[in-house]
N, C-alpha and C positions, 0 to 999 in steps of 0.2 A: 826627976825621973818621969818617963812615960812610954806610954805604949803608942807608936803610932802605926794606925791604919793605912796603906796606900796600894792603890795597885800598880802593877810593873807591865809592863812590856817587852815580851821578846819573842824568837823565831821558836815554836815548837816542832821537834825531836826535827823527820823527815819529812812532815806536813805539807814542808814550803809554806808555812801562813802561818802568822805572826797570833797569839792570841795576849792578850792579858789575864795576869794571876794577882790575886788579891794577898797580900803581905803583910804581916803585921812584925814591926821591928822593935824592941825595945831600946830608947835610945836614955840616957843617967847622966 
């Protein structure tokens, strides 16, 4: 089990411009 940290990538709402979001996933 662990928790991992990573950040993601993708298009924000109507922005037009892509940002990155910090994620933390619990993977067992």
């Amino acid at each position: 089990d662990e928790i991992l940290p990573y950040l993601k990538y993708w298009p924000s709402g109507t922005s037009g411009k892509a940002i990155y979001h910090y994620v933390q996933i619990y993977r067992s």
